[in-house]
PyMOL commands that place a pseudoatom at each C-alpha (Angstrom):
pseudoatom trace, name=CA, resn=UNK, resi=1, chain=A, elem=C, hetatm=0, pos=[7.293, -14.307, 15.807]
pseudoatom trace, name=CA, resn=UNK, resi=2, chain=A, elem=C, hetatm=0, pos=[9.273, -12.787, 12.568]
pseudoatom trace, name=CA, resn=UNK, resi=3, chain=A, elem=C, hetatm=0, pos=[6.506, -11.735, 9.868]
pseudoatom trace, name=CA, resn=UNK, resi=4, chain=A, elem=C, hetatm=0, pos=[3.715, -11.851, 12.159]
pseudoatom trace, name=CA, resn=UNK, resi=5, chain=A, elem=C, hetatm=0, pos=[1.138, -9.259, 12.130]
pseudoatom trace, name=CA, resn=UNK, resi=6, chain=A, elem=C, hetatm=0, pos=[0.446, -7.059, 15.051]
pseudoatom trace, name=CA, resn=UNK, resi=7, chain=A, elem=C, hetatm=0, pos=[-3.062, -5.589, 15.447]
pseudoatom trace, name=CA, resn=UNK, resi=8, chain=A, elem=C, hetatm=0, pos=[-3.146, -1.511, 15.165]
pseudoatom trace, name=CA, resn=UNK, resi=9, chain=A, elem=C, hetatm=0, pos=[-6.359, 0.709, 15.266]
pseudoatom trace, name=CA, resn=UNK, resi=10, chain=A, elem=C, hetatm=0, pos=[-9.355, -0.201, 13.345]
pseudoatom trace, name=CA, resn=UNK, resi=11, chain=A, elem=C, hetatm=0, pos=[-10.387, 2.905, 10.759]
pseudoatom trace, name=CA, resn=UNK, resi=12, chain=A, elem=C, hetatm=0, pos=[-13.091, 4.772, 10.344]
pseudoatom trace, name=CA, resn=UNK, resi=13, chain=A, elem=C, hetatm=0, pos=[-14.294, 2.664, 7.077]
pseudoatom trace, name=CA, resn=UNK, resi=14, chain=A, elem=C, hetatm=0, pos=[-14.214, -0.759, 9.448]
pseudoatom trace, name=CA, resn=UNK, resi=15, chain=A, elem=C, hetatm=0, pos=[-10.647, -1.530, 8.400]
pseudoatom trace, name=CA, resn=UNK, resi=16, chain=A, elem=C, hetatm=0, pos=[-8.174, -3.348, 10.748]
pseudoatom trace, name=CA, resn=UNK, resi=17, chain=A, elem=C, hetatm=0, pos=[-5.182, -2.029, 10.551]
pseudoatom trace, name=CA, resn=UNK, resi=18, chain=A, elem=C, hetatm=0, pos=[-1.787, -3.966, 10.964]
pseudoatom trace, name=CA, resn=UNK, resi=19, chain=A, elem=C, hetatm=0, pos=[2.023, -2.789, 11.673]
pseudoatom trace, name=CA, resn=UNK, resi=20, chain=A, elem=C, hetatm=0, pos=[4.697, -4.649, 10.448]
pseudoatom trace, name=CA, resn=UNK, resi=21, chain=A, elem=C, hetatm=0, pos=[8.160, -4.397, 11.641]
pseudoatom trace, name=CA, resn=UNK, resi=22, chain=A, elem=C, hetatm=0, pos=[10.768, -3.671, 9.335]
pseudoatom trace, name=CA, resn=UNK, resi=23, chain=A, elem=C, hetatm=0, pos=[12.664, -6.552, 10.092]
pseudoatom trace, name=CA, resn=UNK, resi=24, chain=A, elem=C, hetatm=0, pos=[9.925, -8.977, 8.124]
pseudoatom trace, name=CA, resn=UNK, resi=25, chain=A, elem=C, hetatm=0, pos=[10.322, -6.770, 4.937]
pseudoatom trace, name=CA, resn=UNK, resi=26, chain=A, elem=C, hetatm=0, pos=[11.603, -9.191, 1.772]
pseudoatom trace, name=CA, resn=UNK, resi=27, chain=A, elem=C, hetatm=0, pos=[14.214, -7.878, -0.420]
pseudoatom trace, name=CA, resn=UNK, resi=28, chain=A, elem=C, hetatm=0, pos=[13.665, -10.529, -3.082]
pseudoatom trace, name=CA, resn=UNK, resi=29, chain=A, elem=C, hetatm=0, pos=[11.541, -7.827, -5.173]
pseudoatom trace, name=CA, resn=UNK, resi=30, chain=A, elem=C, hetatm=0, pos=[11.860, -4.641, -5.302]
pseudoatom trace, name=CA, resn=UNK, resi=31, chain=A, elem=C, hetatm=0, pos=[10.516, -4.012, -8.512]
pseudoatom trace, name=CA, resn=UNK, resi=32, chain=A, elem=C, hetatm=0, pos=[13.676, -3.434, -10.761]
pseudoatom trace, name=CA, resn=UNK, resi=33, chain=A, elem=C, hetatm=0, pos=[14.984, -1.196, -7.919]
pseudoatom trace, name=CA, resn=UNK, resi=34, chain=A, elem=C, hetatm=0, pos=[18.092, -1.427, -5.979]
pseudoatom trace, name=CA, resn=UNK, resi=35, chain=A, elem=C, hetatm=0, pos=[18.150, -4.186, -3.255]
pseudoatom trace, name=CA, resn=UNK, resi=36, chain=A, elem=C, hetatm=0, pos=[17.487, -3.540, 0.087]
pseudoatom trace, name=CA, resn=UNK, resi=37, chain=A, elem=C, hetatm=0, pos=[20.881, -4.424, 1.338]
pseudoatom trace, name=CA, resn=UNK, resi=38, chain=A, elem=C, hetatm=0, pos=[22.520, -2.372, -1.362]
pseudoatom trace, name=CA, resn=UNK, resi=39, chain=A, elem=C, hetatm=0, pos=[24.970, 1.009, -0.104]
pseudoatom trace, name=CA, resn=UNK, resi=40, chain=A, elem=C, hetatm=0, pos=[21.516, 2.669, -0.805]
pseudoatom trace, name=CA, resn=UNK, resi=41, chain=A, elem=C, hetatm=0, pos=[19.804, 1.193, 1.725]
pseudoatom trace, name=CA, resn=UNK, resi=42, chain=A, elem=C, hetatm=0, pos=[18.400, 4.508, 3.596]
pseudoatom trace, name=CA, resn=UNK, resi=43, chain=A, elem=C, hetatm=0, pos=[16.659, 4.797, 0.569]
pseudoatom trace, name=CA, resn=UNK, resi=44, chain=A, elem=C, hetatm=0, pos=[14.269, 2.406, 1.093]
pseudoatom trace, name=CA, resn=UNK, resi=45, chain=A, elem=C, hetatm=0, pos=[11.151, 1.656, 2.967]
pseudoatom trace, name=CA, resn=UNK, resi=46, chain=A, elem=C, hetatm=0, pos=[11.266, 4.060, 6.508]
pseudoatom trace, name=CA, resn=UNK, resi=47, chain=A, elem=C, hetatm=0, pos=[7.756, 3.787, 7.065]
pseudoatom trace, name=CA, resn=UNK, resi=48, chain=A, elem=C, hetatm=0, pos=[4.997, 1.404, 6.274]
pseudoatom trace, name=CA, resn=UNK, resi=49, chain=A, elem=C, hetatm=0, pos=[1.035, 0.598, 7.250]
pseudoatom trace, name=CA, resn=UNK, resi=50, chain=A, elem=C, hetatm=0, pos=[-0.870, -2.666, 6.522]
pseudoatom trace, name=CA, resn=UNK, resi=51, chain=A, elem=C, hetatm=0, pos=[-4.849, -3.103, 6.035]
pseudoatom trace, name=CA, resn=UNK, resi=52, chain=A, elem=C, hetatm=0, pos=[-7.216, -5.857, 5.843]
pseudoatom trace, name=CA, resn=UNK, resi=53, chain=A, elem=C, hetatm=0, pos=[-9.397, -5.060, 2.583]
pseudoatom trace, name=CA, resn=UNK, resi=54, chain=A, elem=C, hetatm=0, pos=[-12.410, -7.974, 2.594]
pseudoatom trace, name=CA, resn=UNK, resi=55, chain=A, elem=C, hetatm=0, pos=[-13.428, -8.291, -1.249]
pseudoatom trace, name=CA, resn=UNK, resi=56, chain=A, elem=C, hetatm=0, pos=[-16.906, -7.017, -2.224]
pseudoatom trace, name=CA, resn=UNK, resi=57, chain=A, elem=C, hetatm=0, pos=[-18.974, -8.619, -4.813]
pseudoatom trace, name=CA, resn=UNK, resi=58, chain=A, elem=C, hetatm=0, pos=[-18.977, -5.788, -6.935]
pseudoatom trace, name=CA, resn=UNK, resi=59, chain=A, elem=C, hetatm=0, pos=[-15.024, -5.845, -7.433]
pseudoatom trace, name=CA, resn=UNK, resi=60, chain=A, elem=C, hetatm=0, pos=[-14.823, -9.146, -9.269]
pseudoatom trace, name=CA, resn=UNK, resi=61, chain=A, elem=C, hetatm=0, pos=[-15.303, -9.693, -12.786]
pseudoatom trace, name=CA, resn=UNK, resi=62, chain=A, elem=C, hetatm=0, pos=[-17.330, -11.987, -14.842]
pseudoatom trace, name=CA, resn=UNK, resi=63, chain=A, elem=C, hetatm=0, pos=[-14.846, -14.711, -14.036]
pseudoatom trace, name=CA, resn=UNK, resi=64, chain=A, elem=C, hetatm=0, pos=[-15.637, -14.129, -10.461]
pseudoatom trace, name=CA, resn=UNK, resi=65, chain=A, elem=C, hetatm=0, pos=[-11.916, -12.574, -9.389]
pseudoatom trace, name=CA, resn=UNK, resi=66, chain=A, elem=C, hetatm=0, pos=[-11.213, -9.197, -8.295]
pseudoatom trace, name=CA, resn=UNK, resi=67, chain=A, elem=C, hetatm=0, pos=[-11.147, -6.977, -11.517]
pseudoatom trace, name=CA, resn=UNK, resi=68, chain=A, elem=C, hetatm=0, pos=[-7.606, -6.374, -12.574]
pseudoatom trace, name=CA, resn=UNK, resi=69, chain=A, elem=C, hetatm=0, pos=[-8.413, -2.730, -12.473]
pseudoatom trace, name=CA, resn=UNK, resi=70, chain=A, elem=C, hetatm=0, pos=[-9.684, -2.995, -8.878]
pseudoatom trace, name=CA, resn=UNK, resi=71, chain=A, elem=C, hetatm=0, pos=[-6.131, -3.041, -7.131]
pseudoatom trace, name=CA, resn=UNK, resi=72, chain=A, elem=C, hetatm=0, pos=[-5.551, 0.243, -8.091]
pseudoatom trace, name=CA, resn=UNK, resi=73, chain=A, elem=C, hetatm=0, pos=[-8.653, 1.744, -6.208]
pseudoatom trace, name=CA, resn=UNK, resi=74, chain=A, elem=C, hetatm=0, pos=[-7.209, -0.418, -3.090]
pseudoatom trace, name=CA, resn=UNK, resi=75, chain=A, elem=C, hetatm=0, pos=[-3.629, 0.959, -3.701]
pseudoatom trace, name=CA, resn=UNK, resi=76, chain=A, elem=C, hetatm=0, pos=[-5.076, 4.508, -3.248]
pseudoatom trace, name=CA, resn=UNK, resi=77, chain=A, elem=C, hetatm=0, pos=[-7.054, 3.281, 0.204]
pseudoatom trace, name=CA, resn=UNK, resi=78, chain=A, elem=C, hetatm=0, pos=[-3.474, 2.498, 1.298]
pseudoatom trace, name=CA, resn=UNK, resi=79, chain=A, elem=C, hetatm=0, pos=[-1.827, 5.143, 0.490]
pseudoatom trace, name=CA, resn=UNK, resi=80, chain=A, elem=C, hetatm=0, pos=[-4.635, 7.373, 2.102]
pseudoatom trace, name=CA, resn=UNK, resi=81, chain=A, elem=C, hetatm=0, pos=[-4.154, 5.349, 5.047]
pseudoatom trace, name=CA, resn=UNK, resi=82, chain=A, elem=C, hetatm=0, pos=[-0.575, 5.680, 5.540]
pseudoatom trace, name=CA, resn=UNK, resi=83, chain=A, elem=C, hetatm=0, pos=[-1.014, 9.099, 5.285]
pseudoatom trace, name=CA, resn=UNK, resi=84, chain=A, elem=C, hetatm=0, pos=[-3.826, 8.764, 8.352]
pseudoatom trace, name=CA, resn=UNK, resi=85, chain=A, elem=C, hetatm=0, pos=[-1.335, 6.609, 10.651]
pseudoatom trace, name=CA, resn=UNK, resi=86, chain=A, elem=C, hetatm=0, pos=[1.191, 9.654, 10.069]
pseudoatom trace, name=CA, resn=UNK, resi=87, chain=A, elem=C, hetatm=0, pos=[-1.288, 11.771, 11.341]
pseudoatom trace, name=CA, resn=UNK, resi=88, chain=A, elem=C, hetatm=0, pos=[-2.294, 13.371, 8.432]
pseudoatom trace, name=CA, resn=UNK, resi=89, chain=A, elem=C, hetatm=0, pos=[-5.327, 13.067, 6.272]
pseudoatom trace, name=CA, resn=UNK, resi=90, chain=A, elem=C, hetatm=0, pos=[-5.716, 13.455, 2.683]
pseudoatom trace, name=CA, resn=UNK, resi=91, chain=A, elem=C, hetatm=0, pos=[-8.711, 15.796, 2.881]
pseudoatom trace, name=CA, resn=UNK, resi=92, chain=A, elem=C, hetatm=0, pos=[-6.862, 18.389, 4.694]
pseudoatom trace, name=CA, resn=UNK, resi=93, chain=A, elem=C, hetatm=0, pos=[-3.752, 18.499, 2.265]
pseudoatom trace, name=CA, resn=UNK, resi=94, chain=A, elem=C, hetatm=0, pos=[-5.469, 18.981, -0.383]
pseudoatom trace, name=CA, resn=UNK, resi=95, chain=A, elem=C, hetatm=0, pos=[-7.932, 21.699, 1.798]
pseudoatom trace, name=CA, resn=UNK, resi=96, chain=A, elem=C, hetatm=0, pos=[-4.524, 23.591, 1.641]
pseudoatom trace, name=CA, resn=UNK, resi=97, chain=A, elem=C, hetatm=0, pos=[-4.332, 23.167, -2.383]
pseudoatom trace, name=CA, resn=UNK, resi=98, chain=A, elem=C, hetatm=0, pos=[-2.178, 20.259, -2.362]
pseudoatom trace, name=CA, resn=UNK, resi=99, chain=A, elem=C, hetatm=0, pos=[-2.851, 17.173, -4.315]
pseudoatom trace, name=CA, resn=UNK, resi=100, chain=A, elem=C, hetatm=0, pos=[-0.632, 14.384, -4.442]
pseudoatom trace, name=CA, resn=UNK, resi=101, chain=A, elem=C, hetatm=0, pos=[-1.176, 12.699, -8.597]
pseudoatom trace, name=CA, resn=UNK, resi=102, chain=A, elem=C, hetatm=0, pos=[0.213, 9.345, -9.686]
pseudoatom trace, name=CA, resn=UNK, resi=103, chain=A, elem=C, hetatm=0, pos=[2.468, 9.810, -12.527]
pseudoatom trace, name=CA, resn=UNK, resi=104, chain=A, elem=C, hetatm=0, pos=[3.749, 6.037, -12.516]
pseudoatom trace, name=CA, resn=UNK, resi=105, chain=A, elem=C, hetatm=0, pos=[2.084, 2.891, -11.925]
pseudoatom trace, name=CA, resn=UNK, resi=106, chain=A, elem=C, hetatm=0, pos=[3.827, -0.549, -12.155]
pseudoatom trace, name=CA, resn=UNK, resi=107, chain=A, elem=C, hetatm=0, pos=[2.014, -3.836, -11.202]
pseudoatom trace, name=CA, resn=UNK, resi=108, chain=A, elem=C, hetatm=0, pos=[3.082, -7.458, -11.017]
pseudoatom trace, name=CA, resn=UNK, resi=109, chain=A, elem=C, hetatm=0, pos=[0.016, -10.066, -10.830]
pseudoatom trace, name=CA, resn=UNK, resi=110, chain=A, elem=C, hetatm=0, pos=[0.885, -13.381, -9.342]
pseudoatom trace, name=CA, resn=UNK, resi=111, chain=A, elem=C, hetatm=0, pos=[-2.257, -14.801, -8.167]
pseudoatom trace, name=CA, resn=UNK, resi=112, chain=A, elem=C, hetatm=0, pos=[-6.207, -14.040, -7.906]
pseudoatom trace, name=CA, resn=UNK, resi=113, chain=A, elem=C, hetatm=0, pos=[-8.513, -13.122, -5.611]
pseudoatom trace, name=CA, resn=UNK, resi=114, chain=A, elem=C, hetatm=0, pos=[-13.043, -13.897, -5.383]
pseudoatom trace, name=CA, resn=UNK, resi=115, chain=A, elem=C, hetatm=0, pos=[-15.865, -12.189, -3.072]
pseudoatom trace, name=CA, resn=UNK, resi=116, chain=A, elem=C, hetatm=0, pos=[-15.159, -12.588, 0.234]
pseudoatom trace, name=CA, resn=UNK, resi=117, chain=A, elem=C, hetatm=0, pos=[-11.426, -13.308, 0.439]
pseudoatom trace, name=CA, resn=UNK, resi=118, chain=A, elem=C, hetatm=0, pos=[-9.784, -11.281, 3.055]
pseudoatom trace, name=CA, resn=UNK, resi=119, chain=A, elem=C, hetatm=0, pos=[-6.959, -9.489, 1.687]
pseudoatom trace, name=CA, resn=UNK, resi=120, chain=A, elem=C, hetatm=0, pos=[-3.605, -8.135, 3.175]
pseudoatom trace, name=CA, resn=UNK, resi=121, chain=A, elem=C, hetatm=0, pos=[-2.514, -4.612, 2.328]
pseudoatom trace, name=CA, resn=UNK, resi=122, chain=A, elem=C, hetatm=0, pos=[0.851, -3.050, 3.249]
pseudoatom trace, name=CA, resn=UNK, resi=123, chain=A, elem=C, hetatm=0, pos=[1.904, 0.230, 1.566]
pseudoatom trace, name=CA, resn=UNK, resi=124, chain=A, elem=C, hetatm=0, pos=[5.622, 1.550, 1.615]
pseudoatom trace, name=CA, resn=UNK, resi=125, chain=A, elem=C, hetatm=0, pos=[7.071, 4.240, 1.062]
pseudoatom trace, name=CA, resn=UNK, resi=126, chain=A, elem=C, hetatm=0, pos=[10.334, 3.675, -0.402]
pseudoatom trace, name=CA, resn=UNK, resi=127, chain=A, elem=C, hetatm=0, pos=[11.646, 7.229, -1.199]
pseudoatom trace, name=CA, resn=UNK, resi=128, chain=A, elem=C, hetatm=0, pos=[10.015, 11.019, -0.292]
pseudoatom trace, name=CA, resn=UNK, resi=129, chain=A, elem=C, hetatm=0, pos=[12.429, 13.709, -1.425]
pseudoatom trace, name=CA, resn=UNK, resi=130, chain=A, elem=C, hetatm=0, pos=[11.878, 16.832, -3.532]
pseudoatom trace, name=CA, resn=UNK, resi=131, chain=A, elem=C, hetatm=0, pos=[8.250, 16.681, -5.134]
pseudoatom trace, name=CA, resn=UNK, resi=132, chain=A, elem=C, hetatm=0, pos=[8.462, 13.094, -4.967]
pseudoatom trace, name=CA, resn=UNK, resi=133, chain=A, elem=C, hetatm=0, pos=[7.228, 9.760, -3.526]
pseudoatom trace, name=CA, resn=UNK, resi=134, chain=A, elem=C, hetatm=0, pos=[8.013, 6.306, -4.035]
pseudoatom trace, name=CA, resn=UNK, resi=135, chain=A, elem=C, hetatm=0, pos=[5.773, 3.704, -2.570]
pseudoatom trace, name=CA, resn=UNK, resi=136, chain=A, elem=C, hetatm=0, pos=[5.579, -0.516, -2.816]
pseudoatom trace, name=CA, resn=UNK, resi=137, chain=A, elem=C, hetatm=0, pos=[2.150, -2.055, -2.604]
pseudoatom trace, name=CA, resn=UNK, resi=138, chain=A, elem=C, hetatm=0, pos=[1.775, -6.111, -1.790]
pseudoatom trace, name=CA, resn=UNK, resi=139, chain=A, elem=C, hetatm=0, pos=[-1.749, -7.425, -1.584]
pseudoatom trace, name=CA, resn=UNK, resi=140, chain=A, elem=C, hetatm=0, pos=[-1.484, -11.160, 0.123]
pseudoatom trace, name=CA, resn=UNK, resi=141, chain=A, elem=C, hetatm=0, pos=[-4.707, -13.369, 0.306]
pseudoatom trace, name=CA, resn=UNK, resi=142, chain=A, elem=C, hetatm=0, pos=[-4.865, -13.942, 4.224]
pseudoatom trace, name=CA, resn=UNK, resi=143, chain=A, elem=C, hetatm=0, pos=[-8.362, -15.879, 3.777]
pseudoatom trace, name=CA, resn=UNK, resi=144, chain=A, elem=C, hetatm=0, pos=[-9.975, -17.505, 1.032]
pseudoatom trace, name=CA, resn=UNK, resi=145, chain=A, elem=C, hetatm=0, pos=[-12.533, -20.419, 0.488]
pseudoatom trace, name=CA, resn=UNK, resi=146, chain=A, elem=C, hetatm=0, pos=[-10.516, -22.438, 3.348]
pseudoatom trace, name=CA, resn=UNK, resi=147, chain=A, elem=C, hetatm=0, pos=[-12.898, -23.618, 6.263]
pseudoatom trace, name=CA, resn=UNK, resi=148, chain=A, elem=C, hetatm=0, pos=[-10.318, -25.321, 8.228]
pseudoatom trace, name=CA, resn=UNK, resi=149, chain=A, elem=C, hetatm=0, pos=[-9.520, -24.021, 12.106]
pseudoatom trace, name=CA, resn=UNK, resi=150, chain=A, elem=C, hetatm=0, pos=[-5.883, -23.090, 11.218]
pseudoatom trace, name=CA, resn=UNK, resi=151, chain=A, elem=C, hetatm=0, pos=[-4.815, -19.550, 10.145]
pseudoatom trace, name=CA, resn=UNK, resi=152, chain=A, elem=C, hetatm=0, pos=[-3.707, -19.858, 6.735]
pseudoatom trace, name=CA, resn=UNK, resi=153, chain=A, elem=C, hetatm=0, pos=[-0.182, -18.345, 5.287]
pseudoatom trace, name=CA, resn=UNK, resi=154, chain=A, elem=C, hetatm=0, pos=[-0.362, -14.918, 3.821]
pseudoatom trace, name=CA, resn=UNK, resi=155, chain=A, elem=C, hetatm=0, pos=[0.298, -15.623, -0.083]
pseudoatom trace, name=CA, resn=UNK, resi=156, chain=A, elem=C, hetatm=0, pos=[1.388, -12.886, -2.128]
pseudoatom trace, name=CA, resn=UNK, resi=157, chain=A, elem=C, hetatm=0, pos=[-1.154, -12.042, -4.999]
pseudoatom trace, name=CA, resn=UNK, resi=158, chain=A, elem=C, hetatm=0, pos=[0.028, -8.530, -6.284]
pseudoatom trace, name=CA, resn=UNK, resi=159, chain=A, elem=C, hetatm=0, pos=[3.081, -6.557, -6.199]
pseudoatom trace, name=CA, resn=UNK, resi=160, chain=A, elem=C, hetatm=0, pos=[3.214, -3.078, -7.432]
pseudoatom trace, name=CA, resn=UNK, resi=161, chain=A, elem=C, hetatm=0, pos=[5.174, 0.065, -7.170]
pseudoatom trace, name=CA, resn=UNK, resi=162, chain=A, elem=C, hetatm=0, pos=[4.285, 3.979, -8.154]
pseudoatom trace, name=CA, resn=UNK, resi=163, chain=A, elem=C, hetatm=0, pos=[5.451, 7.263, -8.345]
pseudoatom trace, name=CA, resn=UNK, resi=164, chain=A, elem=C, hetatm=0, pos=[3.559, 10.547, -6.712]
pseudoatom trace, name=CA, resn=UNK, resi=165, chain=A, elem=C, hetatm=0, pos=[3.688, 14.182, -7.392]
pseudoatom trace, name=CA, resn=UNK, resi=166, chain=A, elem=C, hetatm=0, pos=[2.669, 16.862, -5.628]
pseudoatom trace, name=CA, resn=UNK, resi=167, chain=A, elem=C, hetatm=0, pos=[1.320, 19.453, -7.131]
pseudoatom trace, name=CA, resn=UNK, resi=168, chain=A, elem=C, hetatm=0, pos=[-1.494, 22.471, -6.827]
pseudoatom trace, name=CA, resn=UNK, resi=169, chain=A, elem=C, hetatm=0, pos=[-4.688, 23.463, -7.931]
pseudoatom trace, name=CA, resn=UNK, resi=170, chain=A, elem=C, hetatm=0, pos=[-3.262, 24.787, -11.429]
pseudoatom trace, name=CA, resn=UNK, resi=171, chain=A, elem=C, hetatm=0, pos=[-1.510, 21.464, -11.818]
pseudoatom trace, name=CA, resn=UNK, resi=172, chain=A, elem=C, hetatm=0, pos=[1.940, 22.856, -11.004]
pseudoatom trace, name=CA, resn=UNK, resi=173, chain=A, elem=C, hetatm=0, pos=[4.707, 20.967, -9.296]
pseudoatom trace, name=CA, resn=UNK, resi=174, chain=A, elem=C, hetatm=0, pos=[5.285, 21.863, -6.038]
pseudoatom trace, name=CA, resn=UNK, resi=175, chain=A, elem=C, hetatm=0, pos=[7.510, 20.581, -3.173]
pseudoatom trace, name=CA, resn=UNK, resi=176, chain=A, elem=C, hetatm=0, pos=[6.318, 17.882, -0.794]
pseudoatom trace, name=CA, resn=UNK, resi=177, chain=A, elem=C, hetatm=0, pos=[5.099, 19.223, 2.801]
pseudoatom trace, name=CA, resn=UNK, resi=178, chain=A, elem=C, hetatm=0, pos=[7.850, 18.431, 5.403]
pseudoatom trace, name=CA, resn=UNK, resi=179, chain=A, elem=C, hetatm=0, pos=[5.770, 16.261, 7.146]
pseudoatom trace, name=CA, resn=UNK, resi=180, chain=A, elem=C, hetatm=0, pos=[6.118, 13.603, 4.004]
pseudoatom trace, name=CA, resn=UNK, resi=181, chain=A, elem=C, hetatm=0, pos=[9.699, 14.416, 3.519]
pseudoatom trace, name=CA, resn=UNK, resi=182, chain=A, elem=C, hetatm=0, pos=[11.351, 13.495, 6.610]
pseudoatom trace, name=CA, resn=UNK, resi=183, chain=A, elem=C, hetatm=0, pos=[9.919, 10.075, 5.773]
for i in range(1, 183): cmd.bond("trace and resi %d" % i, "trace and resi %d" % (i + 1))
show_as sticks, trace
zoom trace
């Protein structure tokens, strides 16, 4: 079925994670970008990995939703994860005095999450050339406060898009490792 999630390898930290095929992407946002079925197309999204992130008590606010603030620290799981389905892990770039810094952050709230809600997480990258990378973030509530025997429909809650530099231990730009660029 179009859209549906596939199960993928659980993580070290407990997480389930998902693959998507590139055929259920949406090109109704791309966050002041270019469409997807613009002449630019092989710009866009080449590779992509999906989470389940289950929201801990301590992440909501004193209205009882996940702090604003929050989806930024679950961005960065899923961009560390992508990384890991590559192959790759974080810890041993930056072992090699690589880091990769976010120099742009853009984020479009269009619903909330509480405690306990399970939460959909793909990460995208959308462009990897030079000492750049693009990547597109949508969080979608899969579960919330719903009891009812029927899986519910993933609804978007947060779009966001950023922009990564590599750079070394002095802060200097450098060029992204291969491995990142042919993606």
């Amino acid at each position: 079925m179009p859209g549906e999630l596939t199960p993928g390898d659980a993580n070290s930290d407990g997480l389930s994670r998902f693959r998507i095929p590139l055929s259920c992407l949406s090109a109704a946002d791309t966050l002041g970008r270019e469409p997807m079925d613009s002449p630019e197309k092989s710009r866009f999204v080449t590779i992509q990995d999906t989470l389940l992130i289950r929201v801990r008590y301590h992440e909501t606010d004193g209205q009882g939703r996940v702090h604003h603030a929050q989806f930024v620290n679950y961005f960065e799981r899923g961009r560390v994860e992508l990384l890991r389905s590559l192959g790759h892990s974080y810890r041993n770039l930056e072992a090699s005095g690589l880091m990769l810094v976010v120099t742009e952050m853009n984020i479009r709230y269009l619903g909330a999450a509480v405690f306990d809600d399970l939460l959909s997480l793909t990460t995208s990258v959308v462009r990897a050339r030079g000492v750049r990378i693009e990547h597109r973030y949508e969080i979608s509530q899969v579960s919330g406060d719903d009891s009812s025997e029927d899986a519910p429909t993933p609804t978007p809650i947060v779009q966001a898009s950023s922009v990564i530099a590599c750079v070394d231990r002095e802060g200097k730009v450098r060029r992204l490792p291969d491995f990142l660029r042919q993606h």
